[in-house]
ROKOLVEX-610331 format. One record per residue: residue in one letter; x, y, z of N, C-alpha, C, CB in turn. Coordinates in pm, whole numbers, plus 50000, padded with zeros to 5 digits. Atoms other than C-alpha are relative to their C-alpha. Glycine has a CB too. Layout:
% ROKOLVEX-610331
aXYZXYZXYZXYZ
...
//
This chain:
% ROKOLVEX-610331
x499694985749998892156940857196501475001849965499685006450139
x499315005050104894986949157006501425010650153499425006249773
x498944994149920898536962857201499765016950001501504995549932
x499684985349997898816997757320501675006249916500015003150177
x499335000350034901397014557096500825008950080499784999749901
x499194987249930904577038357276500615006349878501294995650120
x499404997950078906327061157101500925012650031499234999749904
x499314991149915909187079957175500095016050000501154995849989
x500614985750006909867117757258500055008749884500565007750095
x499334994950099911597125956928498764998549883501504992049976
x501465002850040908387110556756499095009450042499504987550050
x500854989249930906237132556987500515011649942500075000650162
x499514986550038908017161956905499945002049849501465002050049
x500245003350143908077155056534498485004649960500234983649977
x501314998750066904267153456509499565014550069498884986050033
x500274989649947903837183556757500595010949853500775000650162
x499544993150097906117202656492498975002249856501274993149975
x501105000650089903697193556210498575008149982499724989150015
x501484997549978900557198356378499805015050023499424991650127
x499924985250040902097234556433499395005949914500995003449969
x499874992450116902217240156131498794996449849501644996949964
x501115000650098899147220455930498724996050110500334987349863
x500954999149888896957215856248500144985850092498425002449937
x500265014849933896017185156469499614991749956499354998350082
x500365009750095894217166756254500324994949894499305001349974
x499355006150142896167163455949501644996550061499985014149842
x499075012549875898997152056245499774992050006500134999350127
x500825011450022896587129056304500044991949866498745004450019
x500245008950113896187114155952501434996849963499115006549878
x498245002750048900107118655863500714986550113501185019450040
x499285011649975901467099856117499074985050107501415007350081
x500855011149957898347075756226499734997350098500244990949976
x500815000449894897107084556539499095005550034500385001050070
x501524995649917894397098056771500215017249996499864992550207
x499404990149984894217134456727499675005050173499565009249878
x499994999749856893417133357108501994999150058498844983950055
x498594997149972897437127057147500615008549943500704991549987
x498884991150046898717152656923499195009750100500295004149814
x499924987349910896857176157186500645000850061499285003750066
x499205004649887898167159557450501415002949993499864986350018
x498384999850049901577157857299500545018549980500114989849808
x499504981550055901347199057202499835004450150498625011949856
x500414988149830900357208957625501174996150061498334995950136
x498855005949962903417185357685501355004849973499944989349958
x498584997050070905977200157444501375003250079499805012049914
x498734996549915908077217557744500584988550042499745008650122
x499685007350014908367185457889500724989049925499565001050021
x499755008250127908827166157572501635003550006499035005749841
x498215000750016911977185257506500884999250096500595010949946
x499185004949863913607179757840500474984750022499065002850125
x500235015549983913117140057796500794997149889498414993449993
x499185002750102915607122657652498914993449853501234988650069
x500224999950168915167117357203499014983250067502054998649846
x500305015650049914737077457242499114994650146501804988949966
x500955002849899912527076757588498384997349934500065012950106
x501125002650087909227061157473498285003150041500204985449974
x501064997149938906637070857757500945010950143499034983750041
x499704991249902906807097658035499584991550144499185014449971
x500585004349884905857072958335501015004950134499794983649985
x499604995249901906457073558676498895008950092501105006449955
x500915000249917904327081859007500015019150016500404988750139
x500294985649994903297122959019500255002650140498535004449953
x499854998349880904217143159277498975004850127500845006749986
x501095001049889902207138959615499425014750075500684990550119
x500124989949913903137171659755500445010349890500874998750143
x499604993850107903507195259423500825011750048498875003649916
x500064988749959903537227959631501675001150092498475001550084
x498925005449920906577214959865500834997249936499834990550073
x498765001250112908417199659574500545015949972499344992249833
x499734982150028908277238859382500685009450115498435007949977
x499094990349853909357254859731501454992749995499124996850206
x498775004349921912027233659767501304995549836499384982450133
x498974999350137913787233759365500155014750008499324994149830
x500094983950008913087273259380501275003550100498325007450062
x498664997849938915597272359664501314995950003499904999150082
x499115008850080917987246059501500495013549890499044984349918
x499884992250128917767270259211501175013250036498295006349952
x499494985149868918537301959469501364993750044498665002750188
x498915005849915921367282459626500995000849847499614981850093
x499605003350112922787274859298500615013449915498864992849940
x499854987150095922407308859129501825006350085498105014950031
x499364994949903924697318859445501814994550010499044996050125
x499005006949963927207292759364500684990950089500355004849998
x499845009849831926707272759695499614989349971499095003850142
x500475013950045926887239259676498894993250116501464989749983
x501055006249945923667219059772500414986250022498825001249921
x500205011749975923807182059903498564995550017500714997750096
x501385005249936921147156959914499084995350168500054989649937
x500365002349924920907159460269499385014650048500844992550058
x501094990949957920077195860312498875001149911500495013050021
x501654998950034917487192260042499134991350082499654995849847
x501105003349863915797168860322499615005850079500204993050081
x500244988649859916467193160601499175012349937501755007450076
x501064991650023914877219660393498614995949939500505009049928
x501705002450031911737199960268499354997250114499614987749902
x500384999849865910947191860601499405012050068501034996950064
x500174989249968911447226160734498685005949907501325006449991
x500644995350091909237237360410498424989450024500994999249852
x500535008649982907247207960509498985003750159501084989349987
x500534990949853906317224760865498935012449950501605009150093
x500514992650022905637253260705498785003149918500695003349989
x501405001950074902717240460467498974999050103499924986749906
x500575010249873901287224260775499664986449907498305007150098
x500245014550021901907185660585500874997250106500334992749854
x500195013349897901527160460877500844989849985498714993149989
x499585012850028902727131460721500854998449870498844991749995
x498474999250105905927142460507500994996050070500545015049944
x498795004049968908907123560613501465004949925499824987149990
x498514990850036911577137260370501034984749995500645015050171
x499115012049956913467101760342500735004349856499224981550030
x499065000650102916417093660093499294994749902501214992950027
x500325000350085913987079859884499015007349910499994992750016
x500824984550088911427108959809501295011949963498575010850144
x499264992250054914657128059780500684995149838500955002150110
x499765001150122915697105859465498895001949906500544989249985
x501114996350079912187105959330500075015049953498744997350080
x500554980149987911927144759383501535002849881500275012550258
x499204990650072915217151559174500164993449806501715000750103
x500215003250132914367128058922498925006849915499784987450000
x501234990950050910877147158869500495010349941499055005250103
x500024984550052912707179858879501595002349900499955012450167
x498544996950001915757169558670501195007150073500065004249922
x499154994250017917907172958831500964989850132499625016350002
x499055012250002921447150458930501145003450098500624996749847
x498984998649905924557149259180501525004349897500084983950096
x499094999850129927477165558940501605002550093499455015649865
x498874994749952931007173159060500295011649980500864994649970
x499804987550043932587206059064501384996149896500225011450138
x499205002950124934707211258721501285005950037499395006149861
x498584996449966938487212558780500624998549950500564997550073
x499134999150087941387214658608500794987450079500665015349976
x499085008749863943787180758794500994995349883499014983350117
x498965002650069947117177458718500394982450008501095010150056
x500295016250067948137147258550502314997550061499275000049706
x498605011749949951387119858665500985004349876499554978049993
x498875000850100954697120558495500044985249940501465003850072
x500285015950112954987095858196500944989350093500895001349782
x499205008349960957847077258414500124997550173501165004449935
x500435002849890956397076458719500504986950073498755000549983
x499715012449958956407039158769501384999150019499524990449916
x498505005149962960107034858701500525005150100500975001949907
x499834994949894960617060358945500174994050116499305006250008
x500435003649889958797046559217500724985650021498475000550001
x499065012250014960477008159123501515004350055500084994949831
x498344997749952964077025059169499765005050150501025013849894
x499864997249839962857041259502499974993050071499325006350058
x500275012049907961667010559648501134988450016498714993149947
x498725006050009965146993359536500645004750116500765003149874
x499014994049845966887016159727499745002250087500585009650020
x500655000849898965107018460021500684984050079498345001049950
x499845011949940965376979560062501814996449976498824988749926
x498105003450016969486977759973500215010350125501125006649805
x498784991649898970157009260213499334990350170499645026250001
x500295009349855968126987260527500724987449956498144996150047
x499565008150010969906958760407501415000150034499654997149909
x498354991749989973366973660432500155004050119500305013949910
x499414996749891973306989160744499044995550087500415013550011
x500175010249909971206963760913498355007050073501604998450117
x500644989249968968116987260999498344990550036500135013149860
x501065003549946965316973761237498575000749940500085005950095
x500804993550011961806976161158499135009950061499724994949974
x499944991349912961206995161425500215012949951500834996750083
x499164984950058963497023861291499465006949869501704996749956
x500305000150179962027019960906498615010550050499494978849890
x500874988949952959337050360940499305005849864500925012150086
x500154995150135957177053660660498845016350061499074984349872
x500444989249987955587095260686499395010449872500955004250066
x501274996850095952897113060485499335013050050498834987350002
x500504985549915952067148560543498735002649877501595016750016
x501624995850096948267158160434500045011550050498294991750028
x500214991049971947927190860384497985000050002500955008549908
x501564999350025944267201460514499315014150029499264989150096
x499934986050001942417235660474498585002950104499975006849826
x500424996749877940587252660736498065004449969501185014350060
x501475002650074937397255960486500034995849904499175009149973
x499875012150139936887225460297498355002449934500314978050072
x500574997650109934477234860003498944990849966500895000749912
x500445012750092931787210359847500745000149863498345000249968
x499135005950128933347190859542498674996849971501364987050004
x501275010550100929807177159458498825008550083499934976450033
x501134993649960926407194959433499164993549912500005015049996
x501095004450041922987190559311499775010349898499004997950104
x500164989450137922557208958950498934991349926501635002949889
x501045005250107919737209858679501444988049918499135017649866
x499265009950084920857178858416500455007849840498864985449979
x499384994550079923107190258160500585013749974499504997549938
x498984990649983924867217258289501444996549994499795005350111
x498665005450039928077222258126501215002950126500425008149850
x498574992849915930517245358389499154998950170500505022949929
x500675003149902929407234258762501185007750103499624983450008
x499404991349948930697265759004499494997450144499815012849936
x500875001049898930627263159376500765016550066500124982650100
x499214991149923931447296459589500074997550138499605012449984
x499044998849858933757298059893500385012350066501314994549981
x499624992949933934787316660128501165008949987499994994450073
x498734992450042938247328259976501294991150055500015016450070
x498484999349879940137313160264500334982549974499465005250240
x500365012850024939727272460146502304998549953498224997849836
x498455003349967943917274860087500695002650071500705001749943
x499554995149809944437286660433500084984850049498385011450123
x500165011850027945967254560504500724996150120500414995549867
x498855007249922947897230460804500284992449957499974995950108
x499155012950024949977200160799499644994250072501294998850003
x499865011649916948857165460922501014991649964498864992750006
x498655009850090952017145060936499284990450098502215003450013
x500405017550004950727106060981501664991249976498664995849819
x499125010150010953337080561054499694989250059501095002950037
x500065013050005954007046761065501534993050021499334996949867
x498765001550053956827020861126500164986849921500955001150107
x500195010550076957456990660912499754989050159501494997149874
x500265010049920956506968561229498344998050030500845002650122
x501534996450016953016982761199499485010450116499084985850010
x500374993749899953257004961489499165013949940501285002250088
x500494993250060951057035761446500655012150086498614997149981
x499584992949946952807070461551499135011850029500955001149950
x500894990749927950847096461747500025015349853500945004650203
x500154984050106949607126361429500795010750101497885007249968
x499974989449968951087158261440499845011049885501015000150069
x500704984450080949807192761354500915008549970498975009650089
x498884985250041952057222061169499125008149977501135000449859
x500824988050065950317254361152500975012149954498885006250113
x499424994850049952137279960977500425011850055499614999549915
x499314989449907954447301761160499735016350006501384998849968
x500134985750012953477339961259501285003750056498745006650073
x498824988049931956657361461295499915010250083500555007549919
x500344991049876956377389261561500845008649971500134994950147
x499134995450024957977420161424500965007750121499545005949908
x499175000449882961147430061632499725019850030501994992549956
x500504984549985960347461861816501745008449993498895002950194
x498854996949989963857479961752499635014450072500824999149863
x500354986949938962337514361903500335002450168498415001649975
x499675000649869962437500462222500844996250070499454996750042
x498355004750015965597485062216501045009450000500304993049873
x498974983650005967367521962125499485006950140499505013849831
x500264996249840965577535862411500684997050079499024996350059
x499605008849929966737509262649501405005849999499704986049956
x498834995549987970037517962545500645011050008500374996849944
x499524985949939970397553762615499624999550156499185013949922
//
């Protein structure tokens, strides 16, 4: 019995195009197959073009729970439209939940029906698109001359390690954003919306001393002024 032949989607799509246009059967004779696949291949077409050009078969295990999958991209989709970034852990928490609500028994929702499920429904873990500013060309030499002088001025005036205090202030904001969501595949501009307030920000200062000691964090929150009541002050003084 002779090999089964594959053939990829760009092929598929090719003869679908044809069979458009001179029918199924003279698809069939042109490019030498079954006209049983150019049907197949024409109920497929949406698919087809979603699949990458040089993919040669559509395999892979169908989905168990169809109805549960669809509930649970429809709200990916919804989340998305909204600008809110999705992780692959609340799409668990909501197939589950969605999973209750079918009444399926024996849906677990694990990390690996969650990669299956986004491979089915295209769709991939992308970053959000940012503009990040880029290093100065002379960076390095920089940092070489700082570290010179650093070690000549403790050398010079004799300076413990104890005393040597290296300090690092992280600024951190009071609503930290997702940087990474779950989007259809081949989306170009990947938007997440926030709250407004995500540069509403404090200071963690982190220190250290060159002996390895570790110095207790401290917090800066950004000073409110208290305007001066002068009304009651003139009063006072009559």
């Amino acid at each position: 019995m002779p090999p089964r032949k594959s053939y990829t989607a760009a092929f598929k799509l090719e003869a679908v195009k044809y069979a458009k246009e001179n029918g199924n059967r003279a698809a069939a004779r042109n490019y030498t197959i079954n006209e049983s696949m150019v049907r197949s291949w024409r109920k497929q077409e949406d698919q087809l073009r979603l699949t990458k050009k040089s993919k040669r078969a559509n395999r892979g295990h169908k989905a168990r729970w169809p109805a549960l999958e669809d509930k649970v991209e429809s709200w990916i989709l919804e989340q998305r439209a909204s600008l809110r970034g999705v992780s692959t852990t609340q799409i668990r928490l909501k197939a589950i939940a969605a999973a209750k609500e079918l009444d399926i028994v024996d849906f677990q929702g694990g990390p690996s029906w969650c990669l299956r499920f986004m491979r089915r429904k295209q769709l991939s873990i992308r970053s959000r698109t940012t503009v990040c500013q880029t290093l100065p060309a002379d960076f390095g030499e920089k940092l070489v001359n700082f570290r010179a002088y650093c070690i000549d001025k403790v050398a010079e005036y004799n300076i413990s390690p104890d005393s040597v205090i290296n300090m690092n202030e992280v600024p951190l904001t009071f609503d930290m954003p997702l940087n990474r969501t779950v989007e259809k595949r081949g989306t170009q501009t990947i938007s997440i919306k926030t709250t407004g307030h995500e540069k509403a920000s404090f200071t963690c200062v982190l220190s250290c001393t060159a002996s390895g000691f570790l110095l207790p964090p401290m917090l800066i929150f950004k000073r409110k002024t208290m305007p001066k009541r002068t009304s009651q002050k003139a009063s006072s003084s009559k």
